[in-house]
C-alpha positions as CSV (number, residue, x, y, z in Angstrom):
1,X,0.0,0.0,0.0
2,X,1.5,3.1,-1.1
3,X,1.4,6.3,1.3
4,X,2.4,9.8,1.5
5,X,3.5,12.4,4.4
6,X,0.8,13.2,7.1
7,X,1.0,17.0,6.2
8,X,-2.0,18.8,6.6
9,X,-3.7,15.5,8.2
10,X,-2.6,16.6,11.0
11,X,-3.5,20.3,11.0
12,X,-6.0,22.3,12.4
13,X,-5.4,24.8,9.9
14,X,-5.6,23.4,6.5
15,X,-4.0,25.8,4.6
16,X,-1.0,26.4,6.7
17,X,2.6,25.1,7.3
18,X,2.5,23.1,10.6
19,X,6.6,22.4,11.5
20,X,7.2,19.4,14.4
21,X,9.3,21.3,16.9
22,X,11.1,18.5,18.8
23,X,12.4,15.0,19.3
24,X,10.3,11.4,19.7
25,X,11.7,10.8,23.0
26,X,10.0,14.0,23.8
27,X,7.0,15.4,22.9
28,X,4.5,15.2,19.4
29,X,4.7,18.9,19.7
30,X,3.7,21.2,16.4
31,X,3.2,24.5,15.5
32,X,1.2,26.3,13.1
33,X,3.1,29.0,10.9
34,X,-0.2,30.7,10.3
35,X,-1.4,31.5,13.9
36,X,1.4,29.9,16.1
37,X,-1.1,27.2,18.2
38,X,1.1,24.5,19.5
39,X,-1.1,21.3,19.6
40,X,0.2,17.3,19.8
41,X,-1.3,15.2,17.2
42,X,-2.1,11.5,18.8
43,X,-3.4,8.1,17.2
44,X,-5.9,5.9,19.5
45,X,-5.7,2.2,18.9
46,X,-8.3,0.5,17.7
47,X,-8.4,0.8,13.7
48,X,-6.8,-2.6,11.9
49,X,-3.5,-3.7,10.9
50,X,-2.3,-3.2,7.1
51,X,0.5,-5.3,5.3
52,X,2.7,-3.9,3.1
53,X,3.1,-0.5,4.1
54,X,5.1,1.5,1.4
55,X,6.7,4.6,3.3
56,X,6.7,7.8,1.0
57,X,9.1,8.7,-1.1
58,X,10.9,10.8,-0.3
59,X,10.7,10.5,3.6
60,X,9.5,13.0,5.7
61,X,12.1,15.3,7.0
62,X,13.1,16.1,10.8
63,X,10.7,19.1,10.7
64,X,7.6,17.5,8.7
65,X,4.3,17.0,10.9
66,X,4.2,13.4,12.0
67,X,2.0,11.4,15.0
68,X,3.0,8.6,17.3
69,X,1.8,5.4,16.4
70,X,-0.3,4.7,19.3
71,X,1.3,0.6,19.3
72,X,4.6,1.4,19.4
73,X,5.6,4.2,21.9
74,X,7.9,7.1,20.5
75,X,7.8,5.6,16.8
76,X,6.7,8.3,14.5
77,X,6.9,6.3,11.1
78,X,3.0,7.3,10.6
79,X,1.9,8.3,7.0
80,X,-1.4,9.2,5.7
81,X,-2.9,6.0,3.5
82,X,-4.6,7.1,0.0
83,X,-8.1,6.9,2.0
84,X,-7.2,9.5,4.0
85,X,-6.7,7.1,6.6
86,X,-3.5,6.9,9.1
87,X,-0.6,3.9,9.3
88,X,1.5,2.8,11.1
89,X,4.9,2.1,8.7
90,X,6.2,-0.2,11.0
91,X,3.4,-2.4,12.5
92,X,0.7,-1.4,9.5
93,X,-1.5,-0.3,12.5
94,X,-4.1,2.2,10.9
95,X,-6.5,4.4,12.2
């Protein structure tokens, strides 16, 4: 299954550039360029599990808005599926 970057699946604000502003270890934390609201995207289990997770291509940068997959603790390999869904690049888990 093919996917792409999360991008503007995780924004409140559609239109803007939302930047992750630390580490995994840390926090989820983002921040919208538009209006400057901080906010942690999360995922909840309870969706599935996908095989054959394609990561995008290119990869997301250090600075691209990501979310936590809620199986595996501080692993922010998450991409948006073609439905508009969320997975999990490393355990398929989807949401």
């Amino acid at each position: 299954m093919n996917t792409r970057k999360t991008g503007d699946r995780v924004s409140r604000v559609r239109l803007a550039e939302v930047f992750y502003s630390c580490t995994p270890n840390c926090c989820m934390n983002h921040v919208c360029s538009a209006c400057g609201t901080t906010f942690e995207p999360e995922t909840k289990p309870g969706g599935g599990f996908v095989n054959g997770v394609i990561p995008p291509d290119p990869l997301p940068d250090s600075t691209d808005p990501t979310a936590e997959c809620a199986n595996m603790q501080f692993e922010p390999a998450v991409y948006a599926m073609e439905d508009g869904g969320l997975v999990c690049g490393k355990c398929g888990a989807n949401w």
